[in-house]
N, C-alpha and C positions, 0 to 999 in steps of 0.2 A: 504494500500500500504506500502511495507517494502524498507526503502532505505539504503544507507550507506554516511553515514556526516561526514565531516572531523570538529572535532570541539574542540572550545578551551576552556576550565574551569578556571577560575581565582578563587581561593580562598577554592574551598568548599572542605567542613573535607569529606565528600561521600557523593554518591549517597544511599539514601535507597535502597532498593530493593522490586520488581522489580521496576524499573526507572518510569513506568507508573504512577505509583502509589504515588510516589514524587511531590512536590510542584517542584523540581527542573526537574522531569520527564515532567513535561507539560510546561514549556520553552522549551523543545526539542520538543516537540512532540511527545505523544505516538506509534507515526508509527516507533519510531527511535531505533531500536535494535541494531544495530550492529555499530557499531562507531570506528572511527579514534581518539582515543579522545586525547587532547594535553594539557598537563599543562604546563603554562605560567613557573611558578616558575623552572619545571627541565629544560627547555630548557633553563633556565637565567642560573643554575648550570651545564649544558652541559648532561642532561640526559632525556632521551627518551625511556618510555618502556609502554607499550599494556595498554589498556583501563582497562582491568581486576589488573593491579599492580601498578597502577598508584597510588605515594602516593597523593592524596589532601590535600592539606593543604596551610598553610601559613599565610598569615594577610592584615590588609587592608590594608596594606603600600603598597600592590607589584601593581603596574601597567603594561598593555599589552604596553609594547611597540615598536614600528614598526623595530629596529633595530633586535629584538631577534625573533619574525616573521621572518626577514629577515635571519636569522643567522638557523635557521631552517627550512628553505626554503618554509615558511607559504606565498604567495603572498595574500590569501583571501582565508576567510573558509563559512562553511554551515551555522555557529551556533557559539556564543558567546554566553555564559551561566558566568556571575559574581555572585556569590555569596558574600555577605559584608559583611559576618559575619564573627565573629574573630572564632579563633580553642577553642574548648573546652580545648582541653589542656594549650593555652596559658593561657587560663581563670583560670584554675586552677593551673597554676605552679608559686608559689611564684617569682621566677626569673623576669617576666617580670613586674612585681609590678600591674597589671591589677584589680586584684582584693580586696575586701577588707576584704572576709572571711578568706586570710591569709595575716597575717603581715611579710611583704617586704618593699625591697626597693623602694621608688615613684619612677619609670622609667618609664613604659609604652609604650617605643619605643618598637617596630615590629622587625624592626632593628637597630643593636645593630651602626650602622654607621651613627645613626641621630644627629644631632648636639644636642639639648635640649632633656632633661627629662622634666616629670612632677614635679620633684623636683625644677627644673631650674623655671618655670613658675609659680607654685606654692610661691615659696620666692621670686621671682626677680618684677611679673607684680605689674604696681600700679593698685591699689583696682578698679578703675573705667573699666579697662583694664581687667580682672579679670573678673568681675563681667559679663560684654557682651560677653566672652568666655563662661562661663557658660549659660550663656542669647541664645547666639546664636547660638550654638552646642547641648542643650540639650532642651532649650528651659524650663528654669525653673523660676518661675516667681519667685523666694525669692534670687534668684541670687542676689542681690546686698546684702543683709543679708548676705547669704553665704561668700560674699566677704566679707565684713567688719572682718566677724569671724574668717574666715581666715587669713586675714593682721592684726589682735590682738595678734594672737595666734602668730604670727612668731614673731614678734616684742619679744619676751619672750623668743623662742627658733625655730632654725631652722627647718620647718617639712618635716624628710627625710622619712617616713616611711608608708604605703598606711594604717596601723592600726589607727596613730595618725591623720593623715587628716582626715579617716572615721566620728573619734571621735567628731573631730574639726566642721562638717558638719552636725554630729545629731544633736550636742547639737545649731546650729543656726535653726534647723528646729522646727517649733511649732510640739506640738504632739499633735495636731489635723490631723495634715498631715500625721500621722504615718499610712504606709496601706499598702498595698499590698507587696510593692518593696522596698527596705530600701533607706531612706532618703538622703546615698549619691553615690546612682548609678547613679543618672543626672549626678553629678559634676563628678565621674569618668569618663563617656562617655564623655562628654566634655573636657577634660583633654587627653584623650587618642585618639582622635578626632584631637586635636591641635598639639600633641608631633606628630603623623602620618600621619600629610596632609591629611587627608581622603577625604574631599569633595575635594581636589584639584586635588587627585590622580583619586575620579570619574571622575570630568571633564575631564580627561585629558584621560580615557579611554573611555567615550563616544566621544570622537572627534576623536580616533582612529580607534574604533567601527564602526563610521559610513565609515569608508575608506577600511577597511578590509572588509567586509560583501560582500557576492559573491551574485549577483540580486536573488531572492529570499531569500535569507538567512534571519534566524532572529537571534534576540539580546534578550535576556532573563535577567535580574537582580533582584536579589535577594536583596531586603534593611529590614533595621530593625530598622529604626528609620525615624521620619518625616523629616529630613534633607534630606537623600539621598533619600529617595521616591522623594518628591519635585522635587530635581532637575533629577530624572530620567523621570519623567513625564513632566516638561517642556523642556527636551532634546527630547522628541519622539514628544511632540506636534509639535515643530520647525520643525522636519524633517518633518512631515507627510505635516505641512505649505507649506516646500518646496518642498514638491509635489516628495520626495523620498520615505518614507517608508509608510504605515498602523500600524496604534495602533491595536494592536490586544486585546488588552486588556483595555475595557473603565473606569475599575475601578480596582483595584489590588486584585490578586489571591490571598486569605489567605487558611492558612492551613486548614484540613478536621481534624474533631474533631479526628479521628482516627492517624491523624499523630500529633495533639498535644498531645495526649496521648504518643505517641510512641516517641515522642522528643518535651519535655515542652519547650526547649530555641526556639521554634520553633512558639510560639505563637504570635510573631509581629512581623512574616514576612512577606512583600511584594513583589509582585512578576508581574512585565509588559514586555510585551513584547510586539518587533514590528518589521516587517516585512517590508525586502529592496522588492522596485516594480522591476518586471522584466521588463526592457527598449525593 
């Protein structure tokens, strides 16, 4: 059956093609061709143009929220489809200091209108504070090493620069640990995690989520780390609780070897969806 959904994309760099064939195509539903599709972020910048020229993008700072629906005359759609992944290009552009293969400024903010950098947090939190930001956002168990190494290192000179924190982060990890993913991509995700609200801004779109969603509609999210998986799966359990939606999904959809060939940052995605009951 071929339908037409009016539906809203938060975050993602694209769809692959054809849509079917995406991790992010089966949150919609492979029946779903022809789309109304609406990004959150041009409507927050006053622009609105066709599914085919739609830029995706953005970051995990941006949140759906009900005023900018309102402002484009969204009352409730077919389909919420979050993607949580940051833009490749953010990831690669020195500027937002995200990364640590190029040396920049420690920033990390999404937007450039956030109060704290990771440089702020980085020199400013005491060591115990620190160390459970890292602890709790990445989930790293040498976290409080990290921290110590960390509040050493500044005490000596301030660390503005996402190169010299890197540095600051290897050399506290044992290299027995050295393996697959370098030693200071926890403590970046956590750090970039905290300068962007991230888990606060998901809550805050799954409570949205659930009010916008037209009966049958479903809600799709794309996560990439145990944090926001977690709490998207004890947000669908609750609703299903109360006797609103269906989990459609009882375990999380990962990528098909074919699409982690076809896009490697694409290998710890998860992906649940769940389905509003028709009253």
């Amino acid at each position: 059956m071929m339908f037409r959904a009016t539906v809203v994309t938060l975050f993602p760099e694209m769809f692959p093609g054809p849509l079917g064939y995406s991790l992010a195509g089966r949150a919609l539903g492979e029946a779903i061709w022809s789309l109304d599709c609406v990004n959150i972020r041009d409507f927050g910048q006053g622009r609105h143009r066709a599914v085919d020229d739609t830029p995706f993008g953005g970051g995990a700072g941006m949140v759906m929220r009900p005023d900018v629906l309102d402002a484009a005359d969204i009352p409730a759609v077919d389909v919420i489809l979050a993607d949580l992944g940051v833009s490749t290009n953010q990831l690669l552009s020195g500027e937002y200091g995200l990364s640590f293969t190029h040396d920049g400024p420690l920033d990390m903010r999404l937007d450039p209108q956030l109060d704290k950098t990771a440089a702020d947090l980085v020199n400013g939190l005491p060591e115990k504070s620190l160390a459970d930001l890292i602890f709790n956002n990445a989930e790293d168990r040498i976290s409080r090493r990290i921290a110590h190494a960390i509040v050493a290192a500044r005490k000596l000179k301030t660390i503005t620069t996402t190169g010299a924190l890197a540095e600051i982060v290897r050399s506290a990890v044992p290299h027995a640990r050295f393996g697959q993913i370098d030693p200071a991509t926890r403590t970046f995700q956590a750090l970039r995690m905290a300068v962007n609200h991230e888990l606060e801004n998901l809550t805050e779109l799954l409570n949205v989520a659930r009010r916008r969603l037209k009966p049958g509609g479903r809600m799709g999210v794309i996560s990439f780390h145990s944090g926001e998986d977690r709490l998207v799966k004890q947000s669908f359990r609750q609703w299903a609780a109360d006797g609103l939606f269906d989990v459609l999904t009882s375990k999380p959809v990962v990528p098909t070897e074919f699409e982690m060939v076809a896009n490697p940052r694409s290998r710890s995605a998860k992906l649940r969806v769940a389905l509003m009951r028709k009253q």
